[in-house]
N, C-alpha and C positions, 0 to 999 in steps of 0.2 A: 436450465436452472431448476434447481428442486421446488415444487410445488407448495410442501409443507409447509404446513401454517407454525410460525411458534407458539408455543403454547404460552396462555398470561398468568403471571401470579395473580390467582384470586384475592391475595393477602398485599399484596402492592398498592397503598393507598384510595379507601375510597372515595367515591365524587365528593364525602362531606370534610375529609380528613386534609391539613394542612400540609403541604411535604417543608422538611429543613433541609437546610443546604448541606449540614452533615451526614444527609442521608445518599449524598451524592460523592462520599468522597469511600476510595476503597481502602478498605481493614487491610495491615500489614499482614496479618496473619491469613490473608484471602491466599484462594487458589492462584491466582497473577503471582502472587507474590512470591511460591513456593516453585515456578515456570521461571519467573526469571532467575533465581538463582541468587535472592540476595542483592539482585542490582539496585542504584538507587536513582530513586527518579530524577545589474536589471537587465541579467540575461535571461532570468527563472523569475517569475512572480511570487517565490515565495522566501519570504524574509531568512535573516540567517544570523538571529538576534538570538538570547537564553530562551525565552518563551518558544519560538520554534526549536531548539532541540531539543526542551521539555517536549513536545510532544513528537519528537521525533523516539523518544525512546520510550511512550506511554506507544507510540504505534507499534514498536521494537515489538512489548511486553505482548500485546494483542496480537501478532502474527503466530511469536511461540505458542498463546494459547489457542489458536484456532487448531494447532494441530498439535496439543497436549499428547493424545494417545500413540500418536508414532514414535516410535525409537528416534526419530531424530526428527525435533520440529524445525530445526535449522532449514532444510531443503527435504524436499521430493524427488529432484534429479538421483538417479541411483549411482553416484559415482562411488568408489571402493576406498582408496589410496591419492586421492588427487595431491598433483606436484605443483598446478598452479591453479589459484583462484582468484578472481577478479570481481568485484563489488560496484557496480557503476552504479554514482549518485549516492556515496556511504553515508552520506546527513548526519550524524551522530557521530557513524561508526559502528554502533553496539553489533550490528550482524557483523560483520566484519572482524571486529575482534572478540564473538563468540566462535565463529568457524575457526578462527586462527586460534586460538584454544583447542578445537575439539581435533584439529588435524596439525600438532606441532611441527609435523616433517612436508607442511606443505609451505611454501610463500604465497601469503595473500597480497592483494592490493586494494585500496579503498581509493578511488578517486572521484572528485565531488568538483563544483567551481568555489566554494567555500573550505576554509580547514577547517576539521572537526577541532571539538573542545578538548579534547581525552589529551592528557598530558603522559600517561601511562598506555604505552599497547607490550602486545605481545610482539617478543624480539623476533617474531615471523612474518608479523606485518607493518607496512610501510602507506603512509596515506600520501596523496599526491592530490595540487591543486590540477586540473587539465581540463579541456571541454572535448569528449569523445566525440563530436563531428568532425576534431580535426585529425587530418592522418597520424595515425596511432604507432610510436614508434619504441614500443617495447619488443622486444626482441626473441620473446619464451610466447606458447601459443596455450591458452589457457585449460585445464579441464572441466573447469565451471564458471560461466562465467552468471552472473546476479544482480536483477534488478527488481526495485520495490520501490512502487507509489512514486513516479516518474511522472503521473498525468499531469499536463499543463508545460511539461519539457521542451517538447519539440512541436515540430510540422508535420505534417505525414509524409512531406518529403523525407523527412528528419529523422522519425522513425525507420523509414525504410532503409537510410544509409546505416544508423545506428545497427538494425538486423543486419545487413551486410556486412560490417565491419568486425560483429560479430563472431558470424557464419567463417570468416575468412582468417580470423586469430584463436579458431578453437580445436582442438587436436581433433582430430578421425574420434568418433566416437564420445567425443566430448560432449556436455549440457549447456543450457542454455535456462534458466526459468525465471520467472517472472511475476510481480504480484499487482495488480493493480484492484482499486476499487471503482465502480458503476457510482458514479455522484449523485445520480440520483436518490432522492429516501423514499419508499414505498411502505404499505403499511396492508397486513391481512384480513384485519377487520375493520376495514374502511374508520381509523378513528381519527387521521388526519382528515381537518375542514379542506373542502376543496380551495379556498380561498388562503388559506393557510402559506405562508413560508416554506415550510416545511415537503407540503403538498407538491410545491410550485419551484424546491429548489434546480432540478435539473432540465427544468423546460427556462428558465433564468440564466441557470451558468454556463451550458452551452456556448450561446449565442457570444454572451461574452468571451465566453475564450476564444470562440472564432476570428471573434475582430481583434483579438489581444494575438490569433495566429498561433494559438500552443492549444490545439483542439482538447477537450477534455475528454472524449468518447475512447481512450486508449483501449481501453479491458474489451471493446466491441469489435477491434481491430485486431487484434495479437494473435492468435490463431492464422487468420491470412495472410498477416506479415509473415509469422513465421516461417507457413508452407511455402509462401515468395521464394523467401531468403534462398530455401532449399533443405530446411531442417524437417525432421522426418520423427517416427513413434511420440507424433505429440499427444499429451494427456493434460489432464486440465479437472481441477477439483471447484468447484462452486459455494461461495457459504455466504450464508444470513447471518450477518452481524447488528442485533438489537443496538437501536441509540439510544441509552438508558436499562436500567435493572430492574426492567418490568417485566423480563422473561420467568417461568416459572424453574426449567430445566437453571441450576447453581453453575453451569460454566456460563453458559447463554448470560446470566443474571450476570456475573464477574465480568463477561463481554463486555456487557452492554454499558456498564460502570464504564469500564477503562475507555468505550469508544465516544461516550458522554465527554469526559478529561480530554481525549484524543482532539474530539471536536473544537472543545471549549479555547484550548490554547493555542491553539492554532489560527481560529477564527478569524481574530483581527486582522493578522499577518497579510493575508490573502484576500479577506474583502476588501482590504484599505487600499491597497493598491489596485488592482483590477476595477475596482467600482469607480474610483477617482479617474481611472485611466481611460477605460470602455465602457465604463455604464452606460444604461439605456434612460432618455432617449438622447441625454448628453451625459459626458461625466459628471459623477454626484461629488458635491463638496464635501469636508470630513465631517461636517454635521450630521448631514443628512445619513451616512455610513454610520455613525455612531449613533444613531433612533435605530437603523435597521439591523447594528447588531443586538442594542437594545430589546428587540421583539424576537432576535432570531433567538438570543438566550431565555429567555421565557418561555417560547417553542420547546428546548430543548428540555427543561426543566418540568413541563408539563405532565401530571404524572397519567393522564385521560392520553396522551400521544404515543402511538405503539408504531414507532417510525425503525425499518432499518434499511442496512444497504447490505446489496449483493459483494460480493470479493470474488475477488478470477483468479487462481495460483493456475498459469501453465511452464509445465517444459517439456523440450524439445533436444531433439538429440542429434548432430552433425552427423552424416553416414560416413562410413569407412569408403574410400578409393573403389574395394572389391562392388562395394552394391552398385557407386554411381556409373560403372563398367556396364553392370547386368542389368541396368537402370531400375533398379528396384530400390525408386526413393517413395514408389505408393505405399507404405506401412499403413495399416488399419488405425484408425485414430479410436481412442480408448477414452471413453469422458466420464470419470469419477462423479460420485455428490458427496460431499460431504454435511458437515453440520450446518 
């Protein structure tokens, strides 16, 4: 993981200055806005109401912009002409029928255990309710297959069949990649309190996802699933994602905005359930969830709080018949940084 400190807008609210809540919300005219192109904004523990796929497609907007400057922020797998692609867990959609735009001669699929909202897709792509632990009985073998922000999904039994399942419906040479976030929030100038929510989020969510059985640690994991599985020239890019527009660099700042939003609406969905269910040291009633999302929005709002989280993009590439012959599945692992 990159070392680099972000840099803070010196101009970002002083200790004396009040911040407004419209100082939280992002300009149409912002860099997000000109990425995404116009867009508009109790198997899984995470809701599947309007408010989550609001922020299913405020996370949509923040992927594309973490990787603004590629030719294509869609994916990193270098696939050319792909004939089929597969979207597991499409929550919205929106990746799913942007790829299905950018490749019309390809058939995608978006399967989720929820149907998406989009009442309009692209006559390429087709969404499907299914739960991918069960055997998988599409018939075409995919050349990319895509997953994003899945943490809290499976087992790690669960994961490993999912890599397998995989590895086993993707053509010779075909991809695989994957985006997860480190749940933790960490901070470079110590300005999260150690007592702090914020300080203390992923030594808290952990434990609970444990007992809830849908470990949260994914993005610490995916690399060694992958090499398991048998997938080979994996690469893997790292980024610092500001919680808040405290950053001084204007994408970092537009990040931090949208993953502020990101947080914000999703929030509930997820503590409500989980905390009622496995909280520590029993489950907590909806009271006591609503004081502690209470503090956790004030954390977040805080403009002295320089909290972000790390992001994992990796993928990985199915080898061709010829290598797994001349057993040259040890390819040199390549590890990107990015922003």
């Amino acid at each position: 993981m990159s070392s680099d400190a972000i840099a803070i807008d010196p101009d970002f609210y002083t200790m004396e200055r009040e911040y407004r809540d419209d100082d939280w919300q992002s300009d149409t005219t912002s860099l997000a806005s000109e990425v995404a192109r116009g867009r508009v904004s109790e198997d899984y523990w995470s809701p599947s109401d309007e408010l989550q796929f609001e922020a299913y497609e405020t996370g949509h907007i923040i992927f594309l912009l973490l990787d603004y400057t590629e030719d294509n922020p869609l994916h990193r797998a270098p696939i050319k002409s792909p004939k089929h692609i597969l979207d597991i867990g499409t929550g919205k959609g929106s990746w799913a029928i942007d790829v299905a735009d950018m490749y019309p001669d390809a058939n995608v699929r978006g399967v989720d255990l929820y149907p998406p909202p989009e009442t309009w897709i692209p006559p390429n792509l087709v969404f499907e309710v299914d739960d991918v632990l069960q055997p998988w009985t599409w018939t075409t073998k995919f050349d990319l297959i895509y997953i994003r922000h899945l943490l809290g999904s499976f087992d790690r039994e669960g994961w490993s069949t999912l890599y397998d399942r995989c590895f086993e419906n993707l053509e010779p040479d075909g991809w695989i990649e994957q985006f997860e976030f480190d749940i933790s929030v960490y901070s470079d100038d110590n300005s999260l309190p150690k007592d702090s929510i914020l300080n203390q989020w992923g030594d808290m969510w952990y434990p609970i996802s444990e007992r809830a059985g849908r470990p949260f640690q994914v993005e610490k994991h995916m690399r060694a699933d992958l090499e398991k599985a048998g997938f080979v020239d994996i690469k893997e890019v790292v980024y610092k994602v500001p919680l808040g527009p405290w950053a001084r660099d204007p994408v970092l700042k537009e990040l931090g905005l949208l993953h502020h939003q990101h947080w914000s609406k999703g929030l509930e969905g997820y503590c409500m359930y989980l905390l009622t269910n496995f909280g520590a040291p029993i489950p907590w009633t909806p009271s006591e969830v609503q004081v502690f999302l209470a503090k956790t929005r004030a954390e977040l709002k805080n403009p002295k709080f320089h909290g972000y989280q790390f992001g994992r993009r990796i993928w990985a590439r199915k080898p061709r018949p010829d290598e797994l012959k001349k057993g040259a599945t040890d390819h040199p692992i390549k590890l990107e940084q990015s922003i």
